[in-house]
RODO-2510 file (C-alpha; in nm, 4 decimals, decimal comma):
residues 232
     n   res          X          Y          Z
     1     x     1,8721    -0,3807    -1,9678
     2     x     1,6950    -0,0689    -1,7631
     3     x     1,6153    -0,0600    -1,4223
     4     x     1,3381     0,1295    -1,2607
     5     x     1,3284     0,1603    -0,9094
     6     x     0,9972     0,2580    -0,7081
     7     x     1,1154     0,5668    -0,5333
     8     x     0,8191     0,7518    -0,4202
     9     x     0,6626     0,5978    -0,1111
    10     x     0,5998     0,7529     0,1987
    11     x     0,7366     0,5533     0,4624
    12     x     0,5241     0,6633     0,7096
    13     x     0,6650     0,3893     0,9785
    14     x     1,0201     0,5067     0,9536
    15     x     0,9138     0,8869     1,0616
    16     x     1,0860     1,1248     1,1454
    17     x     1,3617     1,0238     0,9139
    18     x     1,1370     1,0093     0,6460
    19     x     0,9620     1,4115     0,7280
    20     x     1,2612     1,5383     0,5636
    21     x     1,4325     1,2714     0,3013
    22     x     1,2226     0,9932     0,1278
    23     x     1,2431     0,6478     0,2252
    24     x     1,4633     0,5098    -0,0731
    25     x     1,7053     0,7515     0,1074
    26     x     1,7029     0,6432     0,4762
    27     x     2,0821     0,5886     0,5263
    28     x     2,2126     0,2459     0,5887
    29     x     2,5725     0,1366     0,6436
    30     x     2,6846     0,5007     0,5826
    31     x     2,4809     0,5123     0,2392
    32     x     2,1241     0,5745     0,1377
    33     x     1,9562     0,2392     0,0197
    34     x     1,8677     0,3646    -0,3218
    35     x     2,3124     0,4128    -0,3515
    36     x     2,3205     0,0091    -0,2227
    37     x     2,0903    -0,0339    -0,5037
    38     x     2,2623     0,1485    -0,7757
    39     x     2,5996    -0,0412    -0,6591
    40     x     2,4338    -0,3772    -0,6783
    41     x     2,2908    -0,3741    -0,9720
    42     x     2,6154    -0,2166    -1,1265
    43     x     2,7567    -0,5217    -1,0527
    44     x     2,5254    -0,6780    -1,2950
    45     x     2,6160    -0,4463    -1,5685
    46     x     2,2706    -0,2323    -1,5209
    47     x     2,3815     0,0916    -1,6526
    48     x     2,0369     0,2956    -1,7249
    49     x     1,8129     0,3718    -1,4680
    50     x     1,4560     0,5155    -1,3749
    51     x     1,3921     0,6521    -1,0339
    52     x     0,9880     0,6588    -1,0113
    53     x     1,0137     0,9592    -0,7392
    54     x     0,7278     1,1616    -0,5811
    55     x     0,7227     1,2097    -0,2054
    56     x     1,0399     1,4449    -0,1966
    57     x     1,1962     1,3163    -0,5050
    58     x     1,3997     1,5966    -0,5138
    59     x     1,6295     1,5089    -0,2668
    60     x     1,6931     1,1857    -0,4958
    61     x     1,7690     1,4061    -0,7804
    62     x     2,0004     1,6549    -0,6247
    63     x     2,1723     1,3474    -0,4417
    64     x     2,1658     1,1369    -0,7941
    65     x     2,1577     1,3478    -1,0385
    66     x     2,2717     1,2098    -1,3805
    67     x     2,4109     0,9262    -1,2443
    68     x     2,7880     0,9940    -1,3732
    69     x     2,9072     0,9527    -1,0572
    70     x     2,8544     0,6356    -0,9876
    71     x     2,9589     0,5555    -1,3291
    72     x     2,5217     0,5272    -1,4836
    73     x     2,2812     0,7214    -1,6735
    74     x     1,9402     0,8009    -1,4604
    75     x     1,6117     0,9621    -1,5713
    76     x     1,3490     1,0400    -1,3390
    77     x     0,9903     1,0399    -1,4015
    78     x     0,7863     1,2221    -1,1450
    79     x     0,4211     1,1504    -0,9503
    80     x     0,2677     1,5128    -0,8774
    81     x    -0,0038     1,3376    -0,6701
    82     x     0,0803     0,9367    -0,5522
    83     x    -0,0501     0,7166    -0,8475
    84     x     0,0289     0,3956    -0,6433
    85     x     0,3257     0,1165    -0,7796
    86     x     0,1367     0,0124    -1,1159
    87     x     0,0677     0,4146    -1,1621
    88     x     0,3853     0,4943    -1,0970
    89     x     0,5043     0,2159    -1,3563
    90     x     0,2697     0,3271    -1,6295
    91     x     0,3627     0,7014    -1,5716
    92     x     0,7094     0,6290    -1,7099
    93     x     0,6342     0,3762    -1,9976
    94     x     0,7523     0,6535    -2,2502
    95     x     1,1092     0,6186    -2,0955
    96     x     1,1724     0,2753    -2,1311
    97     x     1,2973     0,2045    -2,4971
    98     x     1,4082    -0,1602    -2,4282
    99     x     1,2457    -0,5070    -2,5007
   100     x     1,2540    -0,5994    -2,0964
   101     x     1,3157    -0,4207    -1,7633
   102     x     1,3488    -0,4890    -1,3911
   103     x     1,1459    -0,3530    -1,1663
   104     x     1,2792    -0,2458    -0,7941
   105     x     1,1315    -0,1479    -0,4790
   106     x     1,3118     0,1142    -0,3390
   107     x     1,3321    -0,0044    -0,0150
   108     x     1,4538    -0,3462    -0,0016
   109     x     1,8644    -0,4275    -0,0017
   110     x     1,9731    -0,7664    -0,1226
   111     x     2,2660    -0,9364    -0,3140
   112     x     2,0506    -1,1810    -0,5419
   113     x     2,1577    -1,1958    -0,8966
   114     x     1,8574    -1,0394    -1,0873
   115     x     2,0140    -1,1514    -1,4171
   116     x     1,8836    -1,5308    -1,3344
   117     x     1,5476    -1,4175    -1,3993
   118     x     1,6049    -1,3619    -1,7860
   119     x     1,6783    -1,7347    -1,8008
   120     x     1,2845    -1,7966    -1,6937
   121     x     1,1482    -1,4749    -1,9249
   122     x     1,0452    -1,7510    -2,2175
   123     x     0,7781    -1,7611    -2,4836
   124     x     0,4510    -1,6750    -2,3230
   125     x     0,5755    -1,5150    -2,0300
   126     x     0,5366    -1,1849    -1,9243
   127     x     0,7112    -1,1239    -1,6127
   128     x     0,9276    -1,3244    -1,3289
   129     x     0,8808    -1,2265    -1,0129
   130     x     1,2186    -1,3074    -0,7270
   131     x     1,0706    -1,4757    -0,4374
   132     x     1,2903    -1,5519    -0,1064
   133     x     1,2061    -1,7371     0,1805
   134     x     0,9793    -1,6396     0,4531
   135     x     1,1160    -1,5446     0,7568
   136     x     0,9230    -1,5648     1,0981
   137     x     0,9152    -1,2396     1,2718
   138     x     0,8896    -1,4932     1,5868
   139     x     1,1626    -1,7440     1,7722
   140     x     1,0030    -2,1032     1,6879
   141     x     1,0083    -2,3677     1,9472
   142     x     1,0678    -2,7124     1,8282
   143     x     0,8365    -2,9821     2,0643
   144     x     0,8815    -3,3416     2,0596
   145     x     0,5848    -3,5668     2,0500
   146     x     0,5860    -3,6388     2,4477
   147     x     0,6213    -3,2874     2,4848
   148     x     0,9625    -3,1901     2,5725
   149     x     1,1101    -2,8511     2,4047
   150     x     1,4054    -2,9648     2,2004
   151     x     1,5632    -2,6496     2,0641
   152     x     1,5044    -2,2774     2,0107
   153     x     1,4984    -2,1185     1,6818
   154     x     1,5605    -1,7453     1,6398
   155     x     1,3433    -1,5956     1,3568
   156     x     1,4283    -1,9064     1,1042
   157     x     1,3472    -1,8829     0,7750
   158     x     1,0219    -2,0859     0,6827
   159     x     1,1491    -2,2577     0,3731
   160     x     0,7933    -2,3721     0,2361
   161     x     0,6458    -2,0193     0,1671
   162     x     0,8422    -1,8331     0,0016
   163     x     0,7414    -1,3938    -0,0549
   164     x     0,7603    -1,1464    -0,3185
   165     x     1,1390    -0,9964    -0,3110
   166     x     1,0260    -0,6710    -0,4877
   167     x     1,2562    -0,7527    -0,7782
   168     x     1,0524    -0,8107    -1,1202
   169     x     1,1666    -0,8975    -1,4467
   170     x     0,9261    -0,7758    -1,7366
   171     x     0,8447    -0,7794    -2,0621
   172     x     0,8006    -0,4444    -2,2081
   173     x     0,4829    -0,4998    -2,3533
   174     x     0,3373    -0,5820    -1,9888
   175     x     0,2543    -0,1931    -1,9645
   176     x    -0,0788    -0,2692    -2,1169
   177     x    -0,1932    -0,4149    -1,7722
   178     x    -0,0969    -0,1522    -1,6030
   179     x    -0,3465     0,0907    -1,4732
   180     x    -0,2589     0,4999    -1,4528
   181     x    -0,3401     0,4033    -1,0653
   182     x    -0,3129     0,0719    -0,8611
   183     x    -0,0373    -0,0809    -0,7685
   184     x     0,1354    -0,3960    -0,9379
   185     x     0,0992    -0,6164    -0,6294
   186     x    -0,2736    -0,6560    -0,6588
   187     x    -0,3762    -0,4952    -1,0227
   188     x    -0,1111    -0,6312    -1,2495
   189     x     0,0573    -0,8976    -1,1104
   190     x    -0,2730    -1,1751    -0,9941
   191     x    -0,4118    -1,1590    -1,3478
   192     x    -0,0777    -1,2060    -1,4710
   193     x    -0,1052    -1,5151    -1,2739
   194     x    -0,4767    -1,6124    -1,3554
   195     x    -0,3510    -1,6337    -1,7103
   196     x    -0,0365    -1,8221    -1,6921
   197     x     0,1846    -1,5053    -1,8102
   198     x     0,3850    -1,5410    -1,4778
   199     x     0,6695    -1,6944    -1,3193
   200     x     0,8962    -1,7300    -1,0145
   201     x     1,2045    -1,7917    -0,8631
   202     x     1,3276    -1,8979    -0,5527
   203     x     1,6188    -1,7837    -0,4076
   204     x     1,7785    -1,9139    -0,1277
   205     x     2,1135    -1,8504     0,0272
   206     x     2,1187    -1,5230    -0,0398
   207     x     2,0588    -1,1677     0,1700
   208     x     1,7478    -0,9910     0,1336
   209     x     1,5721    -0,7315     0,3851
   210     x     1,3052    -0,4856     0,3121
   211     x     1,3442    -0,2086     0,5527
   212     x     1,0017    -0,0837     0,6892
   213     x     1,0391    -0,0177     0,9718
   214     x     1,3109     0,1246     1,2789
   215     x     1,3816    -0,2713     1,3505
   216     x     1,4720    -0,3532     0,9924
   217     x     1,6982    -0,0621     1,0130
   218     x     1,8645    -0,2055     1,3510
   219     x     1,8947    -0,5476     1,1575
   220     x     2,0095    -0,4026     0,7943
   221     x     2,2816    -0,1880     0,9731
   222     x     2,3863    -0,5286     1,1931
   223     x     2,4247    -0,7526     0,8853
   224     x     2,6734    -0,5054     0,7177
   225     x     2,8817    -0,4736     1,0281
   226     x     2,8770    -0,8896     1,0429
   227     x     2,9391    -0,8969     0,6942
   228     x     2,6467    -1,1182     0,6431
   229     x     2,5912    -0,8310     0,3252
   230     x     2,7948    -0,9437     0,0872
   231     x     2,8163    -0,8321    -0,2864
   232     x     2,8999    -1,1164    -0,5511
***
């Protein structure tokens, strides 16, 4: 199975790191995300790649290149102007020569298995999309009926809404909703919904972060030094 991974964003909240590298490149632990990526997914036997670059997609490609390094084959298709995440998507549609692909954001590090969405890909469906857990950018306070504060919780996770993880699995044939601009997240993927093409899946128990900003840094760099990062 191919990969592509949505590599051309701006990032304008995680300036001035991202005036001179892109986003996907932001180093975390001692790596640039879009290397966490390639490693993870590695682990999964993903061994073709497409980097959707534009906003100083060179400095992908000169880092990347071919991808024999790391031991994987990577093409790059290129935005000239931004196109948005469908655009992007569509631009590249004469690259991918398999039946499915996943789709990556480029700025999100996680250890889910992306290989348990296949199982929900079935007749009819065009596309699972991984969903995790909400987690409260607040502490929640837990208050008993006759008003006495019974515990603290930092951040918790808010296990009845869960969000989009920014891991897809697709159909091929799902290009033909696709716009040359938009972006999946609000041209492709509600009427996928509206007609009952697509899925989800939970996952829980696993480590996800999408770094957006200079806190989600702080946080993404603290869970590899506690280890809470692990690779299965």
């Amino acid at each position: 199975m191919i990969a592509l991974i949505l590599a051309g964003g701006l990032g304008k909240r995680l300036r001035p790191y991202t005036d001179k590298i892109p986003k996907p490149m932001i180093n975390v632990g001692g790596k640039p995300i879009l290397e966490w990526q390639v490693e993870w997914l590695k682990k999964y036997d993903f061994r073709d790649f497409i980097f959707l670059i534009g906003h100083l997609g060179e400095e992908i490609e000169r880092y990347f290149g071919n991808g024999s390094k790391w031991g994987v084959h990577i093409l790059y298709s290129k935005e000239e102007e931004p196109l948005g995440t469908a655009g992007a998507v569509k631009k590249a549609e004469e690259l991918i020569s398999e039946e499915e692909f996943l789709l990556i954001n480029g700025d999100i590090i996680t250890n889910l298995n992306p290989l348990i969405l296949s199982k929900k890909l079935t007749q009819g469906i065009e596309g699972v999309l991984a969903l995790v857990p909400l987690k409260s950018p607040y502490g929640i306070v837990d208050l008993s009926e006759d008003g006495f504060i019974l515990k603290f919780r930092e951040k918790p996770l808010i296990n009845d809404y869960w969000i989009n993880a920014g891991v897809l699995l697709f159909k091929t044939d799902v290009l033909k909703y696709f716009p040359t601009r938009g972006n999946y997240e609000t041209d492709v993927l509600p009427i996928l919904a509206e007609e009952r093409k697509l899925k989800g899946y939970g996952y829980t128990g696993v480590y996800w972060k999408s770094i957006d900003s200079h806190k989600d840094l702080e946080e993404a760099n603290e869970a590899l030094k506690s280890g809470e990062l692990a690779f299965r």
